[in-house]
Residue, then its C-alpha position, 0 to 999 in steps of 0.5 A: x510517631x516512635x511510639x512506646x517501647x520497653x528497655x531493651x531494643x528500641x527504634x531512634x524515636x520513641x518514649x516509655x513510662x517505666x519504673x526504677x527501684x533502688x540502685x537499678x538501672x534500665x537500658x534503651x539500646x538503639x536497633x540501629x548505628x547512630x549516625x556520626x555528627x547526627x543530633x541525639x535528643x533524650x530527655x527524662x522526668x519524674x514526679x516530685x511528690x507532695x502532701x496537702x496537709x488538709x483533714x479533708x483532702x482539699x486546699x483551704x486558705x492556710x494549709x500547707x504541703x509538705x514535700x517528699x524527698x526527691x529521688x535522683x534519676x541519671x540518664x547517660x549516653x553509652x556505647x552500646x556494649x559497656x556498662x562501665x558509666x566512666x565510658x559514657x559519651x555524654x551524661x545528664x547528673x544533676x541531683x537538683x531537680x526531677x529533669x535530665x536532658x542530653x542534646x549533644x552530636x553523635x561523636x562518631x558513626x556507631x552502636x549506642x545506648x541510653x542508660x538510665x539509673x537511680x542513685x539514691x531514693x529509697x523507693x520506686x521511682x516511676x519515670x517518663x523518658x523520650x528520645x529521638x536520634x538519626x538511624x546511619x544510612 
């Protein structure tokens, strides 16, 4: 029910299909106070692309793919008002896969943000992201 919505401001549910280019970052910055002892749920995924090694663009018994690199995508859990990623209150870092996830309890009643930045790919990374938390009364 959240809908889609750009970084920048954004409601406590919602989701976006976005890109990222070499070492940049994107942030979703809740509207509204995130409530103290609440639950906050974000999860983002991204392609792993692979090449069928065909002369006729279909599978036959015997060919192969041969996969590209993966790019790393980490999502991080801030206060609304830094940048600094040291001060993050939770963080999904995995360089293994094309899947982050946080689901922590909101520490205390307040501003916060999602961060999402890519480390290492040489390329755009195109990306889902979803979240959904709970507004403070």
């Amino acid at each position: 029910a959240g809908g889609q919505w750009l970084p920048g401001n954004v409601p406590t549910i919602g989701w976006n299909y976005s890109n990222l280019s070499q070492s940049s970052s994107e942030d979703y910055t809740f509207e509204q106070p995130l409530k103290g002892g609440s639950y906050i749920n974000a999860t983002i995924s991204w392609e792993r692309t692979v090449e069928l090694n065909s002369d006729d663009e279909y599978f036959d018994r015997g060919e192969s793919f041969t996969g590209k690199a993966l790019g790393n995508l980490d999502l991080y859990l801030m206060p609304a008002d830094s940048d600094d990623i040291s001060q993050s209150v939770w963080s999904s870092t995995s360089a293994e896969d094309s899947l982050e996830h946080i689901f922590i309890p909101v520490p205390t009643t307040g501003r916060y943000k999602l961060k999402v930045i890519q480390t290492d790919s040489v390329e755009t990374e195109p990306y889902a992201i979803a979240w959904w938390a709970q507004a403070a009364q």
